[in-house]
Jmol script that loads the backbone (N, CA, C; Angstrom):
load data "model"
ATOM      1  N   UNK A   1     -40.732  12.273 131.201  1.00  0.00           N
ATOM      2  CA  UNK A   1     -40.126  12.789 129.978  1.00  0.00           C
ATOM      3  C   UNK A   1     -39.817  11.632 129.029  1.00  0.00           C
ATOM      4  N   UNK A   2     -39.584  10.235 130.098  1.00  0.00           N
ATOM      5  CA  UNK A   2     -39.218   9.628 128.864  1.00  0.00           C
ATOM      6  C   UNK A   2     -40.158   8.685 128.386  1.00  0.00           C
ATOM      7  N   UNK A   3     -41.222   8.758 128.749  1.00  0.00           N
ATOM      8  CA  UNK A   3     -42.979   8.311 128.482  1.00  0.00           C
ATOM      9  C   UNK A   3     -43.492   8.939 127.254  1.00  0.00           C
ATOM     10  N   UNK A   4     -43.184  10.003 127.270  1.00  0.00           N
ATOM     11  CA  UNK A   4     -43.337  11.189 126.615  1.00  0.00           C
ATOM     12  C   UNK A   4     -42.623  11.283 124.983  1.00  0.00           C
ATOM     13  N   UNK A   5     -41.200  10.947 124.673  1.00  0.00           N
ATOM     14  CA  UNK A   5     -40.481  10.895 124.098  1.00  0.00           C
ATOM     15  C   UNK A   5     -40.470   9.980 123.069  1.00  0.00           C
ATOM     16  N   UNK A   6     -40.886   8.435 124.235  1.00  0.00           N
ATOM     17  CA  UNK A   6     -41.596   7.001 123.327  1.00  0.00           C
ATOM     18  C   UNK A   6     -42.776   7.648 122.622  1.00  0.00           C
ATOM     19  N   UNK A   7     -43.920   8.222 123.436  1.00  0.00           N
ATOM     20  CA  UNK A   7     -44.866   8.231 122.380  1.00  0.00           C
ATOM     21  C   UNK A   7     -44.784   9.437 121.216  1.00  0.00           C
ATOM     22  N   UNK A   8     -43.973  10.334 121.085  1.00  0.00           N
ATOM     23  CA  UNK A   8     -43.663  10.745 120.230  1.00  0.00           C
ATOM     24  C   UNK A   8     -43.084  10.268 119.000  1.00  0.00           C
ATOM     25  N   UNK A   9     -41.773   9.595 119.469  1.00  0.00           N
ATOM     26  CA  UNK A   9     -40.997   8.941 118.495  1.00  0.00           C
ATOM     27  C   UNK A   9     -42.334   8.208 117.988  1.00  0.00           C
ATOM     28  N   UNK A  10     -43.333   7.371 118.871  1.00  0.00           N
ATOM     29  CA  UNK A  10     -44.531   6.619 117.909  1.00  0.00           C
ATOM     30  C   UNK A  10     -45.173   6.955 117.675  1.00  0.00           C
ATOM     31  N   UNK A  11     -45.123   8.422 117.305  1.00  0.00           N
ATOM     32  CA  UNK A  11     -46.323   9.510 116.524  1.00  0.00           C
ATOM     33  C   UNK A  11     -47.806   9.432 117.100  1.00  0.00           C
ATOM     34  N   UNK A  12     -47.346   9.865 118.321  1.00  0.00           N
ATOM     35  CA  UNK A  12     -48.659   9.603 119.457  1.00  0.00           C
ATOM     36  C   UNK A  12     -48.523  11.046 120.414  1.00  0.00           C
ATOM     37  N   UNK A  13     -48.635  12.132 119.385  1.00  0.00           N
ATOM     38  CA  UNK A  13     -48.432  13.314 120.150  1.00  0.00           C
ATOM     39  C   UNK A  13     -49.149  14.092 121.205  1.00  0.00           C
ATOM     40  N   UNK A  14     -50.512  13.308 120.733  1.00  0.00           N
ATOM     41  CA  UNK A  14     -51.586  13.365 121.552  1.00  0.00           C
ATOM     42  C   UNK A  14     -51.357  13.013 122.924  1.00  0.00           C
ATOM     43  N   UNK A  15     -50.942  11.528 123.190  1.00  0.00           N
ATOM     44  CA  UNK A  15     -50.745  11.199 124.459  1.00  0.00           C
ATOM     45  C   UNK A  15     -49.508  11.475 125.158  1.00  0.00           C
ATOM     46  N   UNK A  16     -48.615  12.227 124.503  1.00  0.00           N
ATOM     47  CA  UNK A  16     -47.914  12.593 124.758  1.00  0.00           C
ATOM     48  C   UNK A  16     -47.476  13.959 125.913  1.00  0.00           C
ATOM     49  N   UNK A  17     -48.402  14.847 125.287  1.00  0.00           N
ATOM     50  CA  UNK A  17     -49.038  16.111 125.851  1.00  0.00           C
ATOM     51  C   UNK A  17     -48.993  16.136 127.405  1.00  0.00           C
ATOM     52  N   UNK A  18     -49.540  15.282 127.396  1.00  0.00           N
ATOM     53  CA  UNK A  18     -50.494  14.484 129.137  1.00  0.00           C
ATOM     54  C   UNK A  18     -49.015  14.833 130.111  1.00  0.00           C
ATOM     55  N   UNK A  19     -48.244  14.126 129.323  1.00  0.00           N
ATOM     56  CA  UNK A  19     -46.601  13.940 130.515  1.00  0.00           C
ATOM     57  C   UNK A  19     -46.388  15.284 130.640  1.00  0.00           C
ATOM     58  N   UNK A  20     -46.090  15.769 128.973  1.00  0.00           N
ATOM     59  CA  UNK A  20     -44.833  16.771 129.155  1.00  0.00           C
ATOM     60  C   UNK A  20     -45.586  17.866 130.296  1.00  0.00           C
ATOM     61  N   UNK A  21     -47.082  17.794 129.858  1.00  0.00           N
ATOM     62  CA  UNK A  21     -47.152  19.143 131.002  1.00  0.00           C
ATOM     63  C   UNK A  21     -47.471  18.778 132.369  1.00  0.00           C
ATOM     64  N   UNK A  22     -47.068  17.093 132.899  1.00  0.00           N
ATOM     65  CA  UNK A  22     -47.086  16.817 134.309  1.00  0.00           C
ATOM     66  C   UNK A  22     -45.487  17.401 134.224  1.00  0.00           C
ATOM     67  N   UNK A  23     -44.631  16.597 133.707  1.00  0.00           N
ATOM     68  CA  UNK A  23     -43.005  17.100 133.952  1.00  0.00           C
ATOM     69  C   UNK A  23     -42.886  18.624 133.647  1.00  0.00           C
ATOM     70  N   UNK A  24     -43.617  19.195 133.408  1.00  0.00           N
ATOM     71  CA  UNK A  24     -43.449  20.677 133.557  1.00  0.00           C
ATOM     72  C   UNK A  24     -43.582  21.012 134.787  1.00  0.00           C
ATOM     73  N   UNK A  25     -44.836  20.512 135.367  1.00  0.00           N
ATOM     74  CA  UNK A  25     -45.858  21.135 136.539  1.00  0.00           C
ATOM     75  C   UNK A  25     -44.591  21.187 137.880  1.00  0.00           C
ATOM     76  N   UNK A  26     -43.807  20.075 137.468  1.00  0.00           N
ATOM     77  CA  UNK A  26     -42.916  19.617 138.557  1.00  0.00           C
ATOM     78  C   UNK A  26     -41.293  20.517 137.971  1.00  0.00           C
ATOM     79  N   UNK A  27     -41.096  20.885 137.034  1.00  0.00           N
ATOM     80  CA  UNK A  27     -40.001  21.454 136.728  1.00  0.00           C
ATOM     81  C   UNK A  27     -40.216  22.399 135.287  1.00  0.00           C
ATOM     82  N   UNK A  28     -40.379  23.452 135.739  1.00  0.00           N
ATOM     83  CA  UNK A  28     -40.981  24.706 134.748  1.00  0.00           C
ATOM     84  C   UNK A  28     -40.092  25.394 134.043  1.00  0.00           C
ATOM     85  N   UNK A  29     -38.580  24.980 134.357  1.00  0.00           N
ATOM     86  CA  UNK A  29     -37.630  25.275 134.245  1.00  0.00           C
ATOM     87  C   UNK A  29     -36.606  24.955 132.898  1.00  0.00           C
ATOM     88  N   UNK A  30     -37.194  23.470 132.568  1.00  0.00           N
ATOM     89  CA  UNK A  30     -36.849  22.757 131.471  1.00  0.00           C
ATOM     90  C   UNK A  30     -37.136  22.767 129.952  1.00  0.00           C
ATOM     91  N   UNK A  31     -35.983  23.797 129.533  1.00  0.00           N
ATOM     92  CA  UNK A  31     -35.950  23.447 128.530  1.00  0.00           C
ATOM     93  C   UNK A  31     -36.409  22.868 127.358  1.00  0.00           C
ATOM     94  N   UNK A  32     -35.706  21.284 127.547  1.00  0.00           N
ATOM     95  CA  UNK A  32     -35.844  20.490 126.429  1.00  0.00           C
ATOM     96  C   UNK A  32     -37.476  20.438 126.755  1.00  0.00           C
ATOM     97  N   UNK A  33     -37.918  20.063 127.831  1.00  0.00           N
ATOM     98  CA  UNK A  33     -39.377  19.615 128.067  1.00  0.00           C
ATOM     99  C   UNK A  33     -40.480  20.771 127.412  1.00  0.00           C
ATOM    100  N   UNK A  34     -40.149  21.911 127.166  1.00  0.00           N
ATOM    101  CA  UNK A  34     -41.083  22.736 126.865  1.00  0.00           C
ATOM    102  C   UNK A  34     -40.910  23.029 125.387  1.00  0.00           C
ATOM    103  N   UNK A  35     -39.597  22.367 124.417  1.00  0.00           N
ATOM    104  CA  UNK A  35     -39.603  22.276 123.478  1.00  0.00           C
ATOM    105  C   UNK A  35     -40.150  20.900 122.725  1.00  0.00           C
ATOM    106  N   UNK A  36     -40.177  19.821 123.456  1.00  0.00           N
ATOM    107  CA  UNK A  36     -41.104  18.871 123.472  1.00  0.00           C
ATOM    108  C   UNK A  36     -42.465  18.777 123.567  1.00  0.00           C
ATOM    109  N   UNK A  37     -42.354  19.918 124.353  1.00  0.00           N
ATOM    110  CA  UNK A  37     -44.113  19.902 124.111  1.00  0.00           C
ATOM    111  C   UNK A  37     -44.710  21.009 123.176  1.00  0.00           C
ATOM    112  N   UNK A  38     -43.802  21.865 122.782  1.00  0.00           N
ATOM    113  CA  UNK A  38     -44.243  23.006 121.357  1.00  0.00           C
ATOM    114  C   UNK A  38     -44.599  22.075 120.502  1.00  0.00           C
ATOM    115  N   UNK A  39     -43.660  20.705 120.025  1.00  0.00           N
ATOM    116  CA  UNK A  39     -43.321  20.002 118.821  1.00  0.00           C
ATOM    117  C   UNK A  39     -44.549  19.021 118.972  1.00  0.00           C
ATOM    118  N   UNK A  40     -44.926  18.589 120.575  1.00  0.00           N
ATOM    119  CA  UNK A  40     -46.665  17.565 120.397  1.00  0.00           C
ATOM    120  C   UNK A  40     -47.269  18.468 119.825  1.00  0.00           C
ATOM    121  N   UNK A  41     -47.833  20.294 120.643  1.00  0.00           N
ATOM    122  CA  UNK A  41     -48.794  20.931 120.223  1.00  0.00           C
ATOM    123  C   UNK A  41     -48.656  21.196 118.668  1.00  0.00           C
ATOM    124  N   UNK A  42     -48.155  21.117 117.989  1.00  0.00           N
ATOM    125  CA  UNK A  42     -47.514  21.684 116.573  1.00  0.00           C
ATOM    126  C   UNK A  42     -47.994  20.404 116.135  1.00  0.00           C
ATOM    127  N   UNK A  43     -47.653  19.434 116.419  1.00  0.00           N
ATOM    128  CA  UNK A  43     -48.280  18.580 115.748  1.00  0.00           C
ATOM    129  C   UNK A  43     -49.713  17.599 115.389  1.00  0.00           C
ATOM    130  N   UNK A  44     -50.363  18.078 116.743  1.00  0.00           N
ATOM    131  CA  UNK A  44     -52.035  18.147 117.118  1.00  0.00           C
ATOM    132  C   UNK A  44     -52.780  19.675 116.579  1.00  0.00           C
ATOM    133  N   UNK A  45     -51.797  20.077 116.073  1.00  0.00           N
ATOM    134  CA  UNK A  45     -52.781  21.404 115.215  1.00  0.00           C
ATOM    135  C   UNK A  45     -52.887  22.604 116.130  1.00  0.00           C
ATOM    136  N   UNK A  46     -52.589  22.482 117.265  1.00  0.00           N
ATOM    137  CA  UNK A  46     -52.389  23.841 118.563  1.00  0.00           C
ATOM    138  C   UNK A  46     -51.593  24.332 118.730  1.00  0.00           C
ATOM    139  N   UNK A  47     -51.328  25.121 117.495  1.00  0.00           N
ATOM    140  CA  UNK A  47     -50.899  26.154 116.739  1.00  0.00           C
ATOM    141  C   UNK A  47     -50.377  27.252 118.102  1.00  0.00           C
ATOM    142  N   UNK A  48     -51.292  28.154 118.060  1.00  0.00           N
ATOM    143  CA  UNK A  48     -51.342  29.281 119.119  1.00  0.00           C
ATOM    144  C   UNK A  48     -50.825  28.314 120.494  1.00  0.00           C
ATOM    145  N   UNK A  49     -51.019  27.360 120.925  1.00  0.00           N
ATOM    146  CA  UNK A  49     -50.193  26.726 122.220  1.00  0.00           C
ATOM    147  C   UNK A  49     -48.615  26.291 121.938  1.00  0.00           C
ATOM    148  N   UNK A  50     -48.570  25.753 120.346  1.00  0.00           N
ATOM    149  CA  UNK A  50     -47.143  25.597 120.716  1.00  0.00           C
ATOM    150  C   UNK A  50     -46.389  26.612 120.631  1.00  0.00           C
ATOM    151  N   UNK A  51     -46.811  27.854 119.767  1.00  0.00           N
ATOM    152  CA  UNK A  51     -46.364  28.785 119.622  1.00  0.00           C
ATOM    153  C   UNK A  51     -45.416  29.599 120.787  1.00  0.00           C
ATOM    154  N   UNK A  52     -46.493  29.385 122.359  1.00  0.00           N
ATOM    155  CA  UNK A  52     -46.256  30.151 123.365  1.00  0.00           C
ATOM    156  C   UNK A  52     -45.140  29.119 123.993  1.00  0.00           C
ATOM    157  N   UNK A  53     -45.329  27.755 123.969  1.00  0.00           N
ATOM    158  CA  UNK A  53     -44.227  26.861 124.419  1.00  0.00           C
ATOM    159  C   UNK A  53     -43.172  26.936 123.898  1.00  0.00           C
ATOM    160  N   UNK A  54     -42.643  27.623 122.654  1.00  0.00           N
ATOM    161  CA  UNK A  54     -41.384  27.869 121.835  1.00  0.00           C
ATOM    162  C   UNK A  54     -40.885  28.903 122.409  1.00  0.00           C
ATOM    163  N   UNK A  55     -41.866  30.164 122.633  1.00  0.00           N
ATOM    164  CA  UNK A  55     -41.665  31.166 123.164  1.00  0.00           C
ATOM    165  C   UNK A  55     -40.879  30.888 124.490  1.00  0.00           C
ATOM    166  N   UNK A  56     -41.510  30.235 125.370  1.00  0.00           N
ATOM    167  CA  UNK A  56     -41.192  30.281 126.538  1.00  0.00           C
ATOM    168  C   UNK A  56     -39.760  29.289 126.541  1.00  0.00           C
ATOM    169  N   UNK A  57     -40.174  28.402 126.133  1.00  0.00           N
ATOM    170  CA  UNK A  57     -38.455  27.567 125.460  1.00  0.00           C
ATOM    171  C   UNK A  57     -37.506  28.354 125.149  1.00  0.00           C
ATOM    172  N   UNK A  58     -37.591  29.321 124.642  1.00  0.00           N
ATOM    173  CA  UNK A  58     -36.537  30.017 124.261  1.00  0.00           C
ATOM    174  C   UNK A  58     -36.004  31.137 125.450  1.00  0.00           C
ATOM    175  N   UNK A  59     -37.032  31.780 126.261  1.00  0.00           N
ATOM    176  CA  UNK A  59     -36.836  32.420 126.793  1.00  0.00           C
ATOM    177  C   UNK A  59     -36.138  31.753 128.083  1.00  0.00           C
ATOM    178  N   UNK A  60     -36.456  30.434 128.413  1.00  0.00           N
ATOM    179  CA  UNK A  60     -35.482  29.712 129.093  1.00  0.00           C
ATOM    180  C   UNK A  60     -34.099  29.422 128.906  1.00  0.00           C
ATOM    181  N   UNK A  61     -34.206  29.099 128.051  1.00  0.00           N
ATOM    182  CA  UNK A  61     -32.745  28.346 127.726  1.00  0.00           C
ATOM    183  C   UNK A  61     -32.134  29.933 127.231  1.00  0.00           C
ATOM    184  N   UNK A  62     -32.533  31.387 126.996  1.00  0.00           N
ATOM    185  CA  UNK A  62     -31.489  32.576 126.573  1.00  0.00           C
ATOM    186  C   UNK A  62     -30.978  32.751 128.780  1.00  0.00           C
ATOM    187  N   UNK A  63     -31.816  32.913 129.287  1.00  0.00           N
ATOM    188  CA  UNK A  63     -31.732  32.843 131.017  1.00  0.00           C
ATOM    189  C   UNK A  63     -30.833  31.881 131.397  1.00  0.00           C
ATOM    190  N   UNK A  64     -30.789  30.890 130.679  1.00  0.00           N
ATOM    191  CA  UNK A  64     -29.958  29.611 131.457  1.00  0.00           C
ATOM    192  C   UNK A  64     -28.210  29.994 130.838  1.00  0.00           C
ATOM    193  N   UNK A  65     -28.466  30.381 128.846  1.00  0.00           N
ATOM    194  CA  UNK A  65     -27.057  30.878 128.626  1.00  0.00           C
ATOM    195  C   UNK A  65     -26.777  32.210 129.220  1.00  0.00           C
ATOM    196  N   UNK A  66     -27.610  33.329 130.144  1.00  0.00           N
ATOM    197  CA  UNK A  66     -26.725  33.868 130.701  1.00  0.00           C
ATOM    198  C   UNK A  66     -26.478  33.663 132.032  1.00  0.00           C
ATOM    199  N   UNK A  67     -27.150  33.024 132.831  1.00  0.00           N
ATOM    200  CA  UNK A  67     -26.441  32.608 134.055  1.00  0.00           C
ATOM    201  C   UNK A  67     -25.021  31.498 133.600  1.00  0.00           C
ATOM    202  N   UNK A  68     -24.819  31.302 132.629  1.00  0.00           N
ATOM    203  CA  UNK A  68     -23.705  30.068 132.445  1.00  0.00           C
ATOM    204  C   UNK A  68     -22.358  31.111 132.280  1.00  0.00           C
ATOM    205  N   UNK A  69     -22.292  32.273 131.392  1.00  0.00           N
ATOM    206  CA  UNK A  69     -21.847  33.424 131.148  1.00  0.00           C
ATOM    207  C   UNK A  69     -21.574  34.318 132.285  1.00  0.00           C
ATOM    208  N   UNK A  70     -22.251  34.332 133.233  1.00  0.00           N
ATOM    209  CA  UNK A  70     -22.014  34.915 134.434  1.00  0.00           C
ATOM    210  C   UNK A  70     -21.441  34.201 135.386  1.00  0.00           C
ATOM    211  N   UNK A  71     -21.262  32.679 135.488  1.00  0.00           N
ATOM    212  CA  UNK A  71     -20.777  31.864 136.459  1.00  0.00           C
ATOM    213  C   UNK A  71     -19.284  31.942 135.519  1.00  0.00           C
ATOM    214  N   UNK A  72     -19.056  31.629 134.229  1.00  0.00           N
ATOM    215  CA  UNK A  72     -17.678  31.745 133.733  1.00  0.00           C
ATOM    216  C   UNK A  72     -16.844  33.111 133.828  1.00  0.00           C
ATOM    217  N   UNK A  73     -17.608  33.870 133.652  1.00  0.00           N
ATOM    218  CA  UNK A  73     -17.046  35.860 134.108  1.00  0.00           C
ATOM    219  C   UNK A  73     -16.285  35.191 135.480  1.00  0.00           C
ATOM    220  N   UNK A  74     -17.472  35.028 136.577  1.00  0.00           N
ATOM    221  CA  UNK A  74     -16.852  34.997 137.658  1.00  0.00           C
ATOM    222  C   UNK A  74     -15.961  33.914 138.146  1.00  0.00           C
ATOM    223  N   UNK A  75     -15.510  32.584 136.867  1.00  0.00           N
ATOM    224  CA  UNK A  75     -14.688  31.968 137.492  1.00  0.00           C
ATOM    225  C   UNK A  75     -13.096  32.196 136.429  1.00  0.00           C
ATOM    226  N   UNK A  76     -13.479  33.359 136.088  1.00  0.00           N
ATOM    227  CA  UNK A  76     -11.929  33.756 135.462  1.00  0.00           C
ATOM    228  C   UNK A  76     -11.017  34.118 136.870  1.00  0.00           C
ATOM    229  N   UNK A  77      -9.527  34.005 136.175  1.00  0.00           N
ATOM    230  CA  UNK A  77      -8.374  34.217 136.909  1.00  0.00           C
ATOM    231  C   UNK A  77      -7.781  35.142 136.805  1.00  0.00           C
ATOM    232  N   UNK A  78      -7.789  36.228 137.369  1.00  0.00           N
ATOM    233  CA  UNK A  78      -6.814  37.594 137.117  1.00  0.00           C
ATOM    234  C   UNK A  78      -5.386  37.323 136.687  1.00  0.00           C
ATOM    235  N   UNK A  79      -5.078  38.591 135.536  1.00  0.00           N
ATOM    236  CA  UNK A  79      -4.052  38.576 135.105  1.00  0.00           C
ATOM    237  C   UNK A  79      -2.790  38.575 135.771  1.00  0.00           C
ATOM    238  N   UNK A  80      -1.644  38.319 135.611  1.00  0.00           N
ATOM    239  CA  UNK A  80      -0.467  39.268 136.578  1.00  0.00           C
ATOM    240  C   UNK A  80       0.010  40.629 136.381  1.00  0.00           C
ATOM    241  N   UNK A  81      -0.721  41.100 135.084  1.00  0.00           N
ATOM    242  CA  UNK A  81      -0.631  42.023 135.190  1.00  0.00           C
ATOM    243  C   UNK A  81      -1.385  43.425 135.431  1.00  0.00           C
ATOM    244  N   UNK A  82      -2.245  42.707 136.349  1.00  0.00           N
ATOM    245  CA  UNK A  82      -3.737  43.646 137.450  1.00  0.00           C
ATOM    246  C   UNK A  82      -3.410  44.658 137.733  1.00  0.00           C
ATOM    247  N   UNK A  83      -3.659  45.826 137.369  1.00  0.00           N
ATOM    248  CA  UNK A  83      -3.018  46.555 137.420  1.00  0.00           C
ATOM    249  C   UNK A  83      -3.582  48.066 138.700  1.00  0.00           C
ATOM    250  N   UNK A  84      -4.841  46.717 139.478  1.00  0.00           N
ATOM    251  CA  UNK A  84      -5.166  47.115 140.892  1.00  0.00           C
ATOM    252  C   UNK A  84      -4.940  46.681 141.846  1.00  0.00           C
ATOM    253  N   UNK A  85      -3.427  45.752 141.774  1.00  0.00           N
ATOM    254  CA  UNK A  85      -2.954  45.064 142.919  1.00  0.00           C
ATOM    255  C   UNK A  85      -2.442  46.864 143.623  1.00  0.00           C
ATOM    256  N   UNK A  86      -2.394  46.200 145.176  1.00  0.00           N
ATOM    257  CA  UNK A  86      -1.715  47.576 145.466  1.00  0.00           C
ATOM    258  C   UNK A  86       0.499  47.532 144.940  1.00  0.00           C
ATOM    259  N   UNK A  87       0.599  48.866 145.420  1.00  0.00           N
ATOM    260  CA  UNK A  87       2.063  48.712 144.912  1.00  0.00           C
ATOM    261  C   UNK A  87       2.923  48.209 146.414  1.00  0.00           C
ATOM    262  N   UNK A  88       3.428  47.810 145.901  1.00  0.00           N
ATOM    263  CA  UNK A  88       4.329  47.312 147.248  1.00  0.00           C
ATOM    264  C   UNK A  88       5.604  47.706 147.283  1.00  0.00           C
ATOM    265  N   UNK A  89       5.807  48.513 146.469  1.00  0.00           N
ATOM    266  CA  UNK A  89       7.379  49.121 146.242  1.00  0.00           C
ATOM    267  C   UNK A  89       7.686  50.762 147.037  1.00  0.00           C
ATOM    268  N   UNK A  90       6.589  51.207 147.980  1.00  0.00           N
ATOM    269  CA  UNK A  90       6.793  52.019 148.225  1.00  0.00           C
ATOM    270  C   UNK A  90       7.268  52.401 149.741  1.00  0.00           C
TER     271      UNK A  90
END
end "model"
wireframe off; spacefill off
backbone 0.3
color backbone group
């Protein structure tokens, strides 16, 4: 990724390509890496490829904000005033 990043920043999007989709092959999962590589294809003229890498960029990172949303749900603290504790006054 960070092979990748140099030759971008040096407007070498071409050789760039090469990494991002080894660091994909190995982590398909990433984000930033698949928005890195929309922005080589976009900029080598492969249009219709980066297109689908934005796509899929996005569709990652909406999956990643709701598992983050679902780990915070479940690390809330009940109120005191729960009002499914049992009663103990009886």
């Amino acid at each position: 990724m960070g092979m990748a990043r140099i030759l971008m920043g040096n407007e070498k999007p071409d050789e760039a390509i090469p990494f991002l989709e080894k660091f994909l092959e190995d982590d398909p999962l990433n984000a930033n890496a698949r928005y890195e590589l929309a922005t080589a294809l976009k900029a080598t003229h492969r249009t219709a490829e980066a297109q689908e890498q934005l796509r899929l960029f996005q569709e990652v990172r909406a999956s990643k904000d709701k598992v983050t949303q679902l780990y915070r749900q479940m690390n809330k603290r009940p109120t005191a005033d729960n009002t499914d504790a049992p009663n103990t006054n009886q």
